[in-house]
C-alpha positions in Angstrom: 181.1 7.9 58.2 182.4 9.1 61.5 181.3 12.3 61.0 178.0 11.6 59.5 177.2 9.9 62.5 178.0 12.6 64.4 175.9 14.9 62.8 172.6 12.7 62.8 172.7 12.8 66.4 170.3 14.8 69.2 172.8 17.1 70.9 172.2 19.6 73.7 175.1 22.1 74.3 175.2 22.8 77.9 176.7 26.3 79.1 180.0 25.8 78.0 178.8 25.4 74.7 181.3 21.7 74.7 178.6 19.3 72.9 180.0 16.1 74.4 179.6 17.0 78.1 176.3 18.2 77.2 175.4 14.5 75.1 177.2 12.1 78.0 173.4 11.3 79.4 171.5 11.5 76.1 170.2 9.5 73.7 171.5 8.6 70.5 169.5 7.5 67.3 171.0 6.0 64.1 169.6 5.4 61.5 168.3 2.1 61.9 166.1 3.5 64.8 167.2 2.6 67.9 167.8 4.1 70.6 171.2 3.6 72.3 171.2 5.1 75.6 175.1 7.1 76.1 175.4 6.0 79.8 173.0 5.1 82.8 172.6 7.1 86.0 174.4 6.2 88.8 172.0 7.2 91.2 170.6 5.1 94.3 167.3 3.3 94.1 165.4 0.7 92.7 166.8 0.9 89.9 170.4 0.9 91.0 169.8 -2.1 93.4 168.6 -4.3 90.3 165.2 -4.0 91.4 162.6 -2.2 89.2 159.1 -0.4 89.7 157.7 -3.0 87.8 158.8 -6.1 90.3 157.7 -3.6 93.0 154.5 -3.3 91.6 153.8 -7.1 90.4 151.3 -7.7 93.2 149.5 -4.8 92.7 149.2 -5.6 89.3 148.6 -9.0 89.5 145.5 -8.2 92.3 144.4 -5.5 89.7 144.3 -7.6 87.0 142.1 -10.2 89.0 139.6 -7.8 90.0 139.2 -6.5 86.2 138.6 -10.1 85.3 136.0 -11.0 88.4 134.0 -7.5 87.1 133.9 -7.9 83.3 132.2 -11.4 84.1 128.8 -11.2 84.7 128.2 -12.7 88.8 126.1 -15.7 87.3 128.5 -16.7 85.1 131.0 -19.6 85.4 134.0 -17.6 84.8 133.6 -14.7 87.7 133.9 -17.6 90.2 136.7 -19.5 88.0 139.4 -16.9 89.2 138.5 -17.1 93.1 140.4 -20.9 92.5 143.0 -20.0 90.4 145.5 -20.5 92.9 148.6 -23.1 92.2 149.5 -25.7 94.8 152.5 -23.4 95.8 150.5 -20.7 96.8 148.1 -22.7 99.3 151.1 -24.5 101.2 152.5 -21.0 101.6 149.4 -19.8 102.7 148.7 -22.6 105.3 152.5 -22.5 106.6 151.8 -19.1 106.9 148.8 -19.6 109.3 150.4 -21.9 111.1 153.8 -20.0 111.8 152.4 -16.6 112.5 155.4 -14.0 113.1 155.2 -10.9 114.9 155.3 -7.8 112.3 153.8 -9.6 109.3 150.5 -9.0 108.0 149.3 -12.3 106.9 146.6 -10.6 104.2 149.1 -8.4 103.0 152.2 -11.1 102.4 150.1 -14.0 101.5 146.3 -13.1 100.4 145.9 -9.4 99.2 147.7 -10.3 95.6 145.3 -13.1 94.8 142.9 -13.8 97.5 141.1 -17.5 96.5 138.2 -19.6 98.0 140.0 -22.9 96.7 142.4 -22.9 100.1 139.5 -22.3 102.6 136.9 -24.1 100.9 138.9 -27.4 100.9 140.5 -26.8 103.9 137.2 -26.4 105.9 136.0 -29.5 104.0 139.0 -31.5 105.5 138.3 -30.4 108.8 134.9 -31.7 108.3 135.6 -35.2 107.7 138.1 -34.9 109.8 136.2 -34.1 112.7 133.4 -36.6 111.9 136.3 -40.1 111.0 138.3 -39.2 114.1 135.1 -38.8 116.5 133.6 -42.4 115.1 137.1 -43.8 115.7 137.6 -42.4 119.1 133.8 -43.8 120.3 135.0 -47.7 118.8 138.5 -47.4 120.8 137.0 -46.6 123.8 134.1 -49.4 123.9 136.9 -52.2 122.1 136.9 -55.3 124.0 133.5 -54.4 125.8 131.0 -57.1 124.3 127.7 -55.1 124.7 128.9 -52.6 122.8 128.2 -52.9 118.6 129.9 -50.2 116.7 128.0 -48.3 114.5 129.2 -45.4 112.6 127.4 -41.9 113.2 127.5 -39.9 110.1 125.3 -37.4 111.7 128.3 -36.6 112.6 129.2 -35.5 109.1 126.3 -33.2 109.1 127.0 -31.5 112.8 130.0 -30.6 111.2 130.2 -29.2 108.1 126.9 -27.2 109.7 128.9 -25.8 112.2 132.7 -25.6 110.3 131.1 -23.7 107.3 128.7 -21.8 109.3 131.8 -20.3 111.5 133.8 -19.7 108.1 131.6 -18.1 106.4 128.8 -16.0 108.9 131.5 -14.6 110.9 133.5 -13.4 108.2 130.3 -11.8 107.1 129.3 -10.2 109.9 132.9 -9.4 111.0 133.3 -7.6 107.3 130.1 -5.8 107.7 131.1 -4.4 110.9 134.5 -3.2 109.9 132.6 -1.4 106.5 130.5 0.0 109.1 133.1 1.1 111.5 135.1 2.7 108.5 132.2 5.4 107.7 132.5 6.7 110.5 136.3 6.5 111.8 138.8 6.3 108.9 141.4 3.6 109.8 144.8 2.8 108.0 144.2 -0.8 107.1 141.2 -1.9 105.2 140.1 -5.8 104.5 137.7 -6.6 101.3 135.0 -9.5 102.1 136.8 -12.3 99.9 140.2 -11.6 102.5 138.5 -12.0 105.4 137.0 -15.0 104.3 140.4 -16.2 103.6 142.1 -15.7 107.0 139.1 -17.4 108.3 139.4 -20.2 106.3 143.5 -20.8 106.2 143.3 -20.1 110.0 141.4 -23.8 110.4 144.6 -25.3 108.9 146.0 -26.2 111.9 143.0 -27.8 113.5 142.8 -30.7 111.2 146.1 -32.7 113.0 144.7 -31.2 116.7 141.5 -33.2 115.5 143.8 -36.5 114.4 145.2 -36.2 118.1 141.6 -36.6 119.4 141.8 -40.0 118.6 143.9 -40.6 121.8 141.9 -41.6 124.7 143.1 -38.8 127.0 142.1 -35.5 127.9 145.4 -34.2 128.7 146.7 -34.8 125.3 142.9 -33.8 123.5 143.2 -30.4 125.8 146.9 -29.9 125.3 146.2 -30.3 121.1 143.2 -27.6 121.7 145.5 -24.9 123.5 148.1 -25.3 120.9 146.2 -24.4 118.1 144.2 -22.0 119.4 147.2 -20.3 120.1 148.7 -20.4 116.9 145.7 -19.9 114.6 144.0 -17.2 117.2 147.0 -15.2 117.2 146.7 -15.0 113.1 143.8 -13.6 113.6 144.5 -11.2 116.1 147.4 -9.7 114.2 145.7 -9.8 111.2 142.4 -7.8 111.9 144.3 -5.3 114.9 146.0 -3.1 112.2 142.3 -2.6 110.7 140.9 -1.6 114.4 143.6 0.3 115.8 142.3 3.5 114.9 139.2 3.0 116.5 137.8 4.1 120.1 139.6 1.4 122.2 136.2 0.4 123.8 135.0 -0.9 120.4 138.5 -2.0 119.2 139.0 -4.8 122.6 135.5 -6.1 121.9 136.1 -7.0 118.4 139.1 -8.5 119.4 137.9 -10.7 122.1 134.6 -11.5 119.9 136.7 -12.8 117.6 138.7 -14.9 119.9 135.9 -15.8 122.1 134.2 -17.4 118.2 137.5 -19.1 117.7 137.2 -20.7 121.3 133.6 -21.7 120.9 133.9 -23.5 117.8 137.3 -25.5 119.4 135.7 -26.2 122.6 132.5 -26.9 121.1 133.2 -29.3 118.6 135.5 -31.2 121.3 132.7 -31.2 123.5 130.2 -32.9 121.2 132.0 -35.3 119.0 134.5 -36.0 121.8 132.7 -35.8 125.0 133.1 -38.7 127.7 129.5 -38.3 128.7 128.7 -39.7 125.1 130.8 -42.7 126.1 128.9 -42.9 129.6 126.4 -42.5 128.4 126.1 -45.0 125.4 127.5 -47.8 127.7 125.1 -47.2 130.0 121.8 -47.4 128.0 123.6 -51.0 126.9 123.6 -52.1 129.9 120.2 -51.1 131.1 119.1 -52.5 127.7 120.3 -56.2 128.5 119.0 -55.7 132.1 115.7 -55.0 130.3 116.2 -58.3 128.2 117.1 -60.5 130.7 114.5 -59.4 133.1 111.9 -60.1 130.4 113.3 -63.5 129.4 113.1 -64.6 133.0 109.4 -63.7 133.5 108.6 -65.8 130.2 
């Protein structure tokens, strides 16, 4: 049976005409057939640190797959917008970590977004921020009129309105017009690194992470602490955006590469300072306290010409 065996093998004589030297890296096939391979290469590589083209490639794949999905649904259909949320919980707490702690060297697109960029993260995130903004801006105007008796609280929820106007208006029209310039840009100077719409919208979004505890510190009657909360994060989330869109502008003329870079961080400062100035300004306060009084002046006066 040996020798039977032998025979129904695929051999390859080499030039010394010895058939096992020449069969040592070939294939054998019995006759159940399967295919037994005679010995592995010992060669470097993926494939010799345990690590194959496949793993390499599951990103890819996976962001591939994604993008077939979104373009054999129809846009009007429920199930092209189902897969921009089908995101697990894992995925968004490494996304927001990553937008928080941003390291010098990694591209936050292409480690956390590019293999399955979602609008479940941003949406809810910006939403957060929202109601953040408008709870912690009621509750700062009641701590600082407590105790005074001519002032009645009553809860703004314009509020509400101001700022999901302005939080979903900066998270969505800048990425737009941000992404339209960089398509623009790229016709005419080819450059290295290249965002789609749906990423950019992404960074934007995960970059408001860390604003929603800044906004909880706003609570706390003091500036130093409201301004110290503002620097911080505008630091932090600022500098994800820088390193994420310079790789994409680098190749341009310098001229137009420094004025999208401080556009975008001049944005990110106008909507901080902004919304700290008008849900959180002391003039408000000032304000309000003083229309009270000149209100009960008003009363009084009138009660004593009766």
């Amino acid at each position: 049976m040996a020798n039977n065996d032998f025979l129904l093998q695929f051999q390859e004589f080499g030039e010394d005409g010895d058939p096992q030297s020449s069969t040592r890296d070939s294939t054998s096939i019995n006759m159940e057939g399967t295919m037994k391979p005679q010995n592995q290469s010992k060669a470097g590589g993926p494939a010799a640190l345990g690590v194959g083209n496949d793993e390499l490639d599951t990103d890819d794949d996976k962001a591939e797959l994604l993008s077939n999905e979104r373009k054999n649904a129809p846009f009007w259909t429920f199930e092209y917008y189902q897969t921009f949320f089908d995101v697990d919980t894992q995925e968004v707490k490494d996304r927001i970590f990553g937008s928080i702690l941003p390291w010098r060297g990694k591209n936050f697109v292409r480690l956390h977004i590019r293999s399955n960029p979602d609008l479940y993260g941003p949406f809810w995130i910006c939403a957060t921020l929202v109601f953040a903004i408008a709870i912690s801006g009621n509750i700062s105007t009641f701590l600082k009129h407590h105790g005074n008796p001519q002032f009645k609280y009553v809860p703004d929820f314009r509020k509400v309105t101001m700022a999901a106007t302005a939080i979903y208006s900066y998270a969505w029209l800048v990425p737009l017009a941000l992404w339209g310039f960089l398509t623009w840009r790229n016709s005419k100077v080819v450059n290295s690194v290249s965002y789609s719409f749906l990423e950019i919208v992404c960074v934007y979004g995960y970059s408001l992470s860390i604003y929603v505890p800044a906004v909880v510190l706003w609570i706390i009657p003091s500036e130093g602490v409201r301004w110290f909360s503002i620097v911080a994060a505008l630091c932090l989330s600022g500098s994800v955006l820088v390193m994420t869109f310079w790789p994409a502008i680098r190749d341009d003329r310098p001229r137009v590469a420094i004025a999208i870079i401080v556009t975008i961080v001049a944005l990110h400062v106008l909507l901080a300072v902004g919304c700290k100035a008008y849900f959180f300004s002391t003039r408000e306060y000032e304000n309000t306290s003083s229309l009270g009084q000149k209100e009960e002046i008003k009363a009084v006066s009138t009660i004593n010409t009766t």
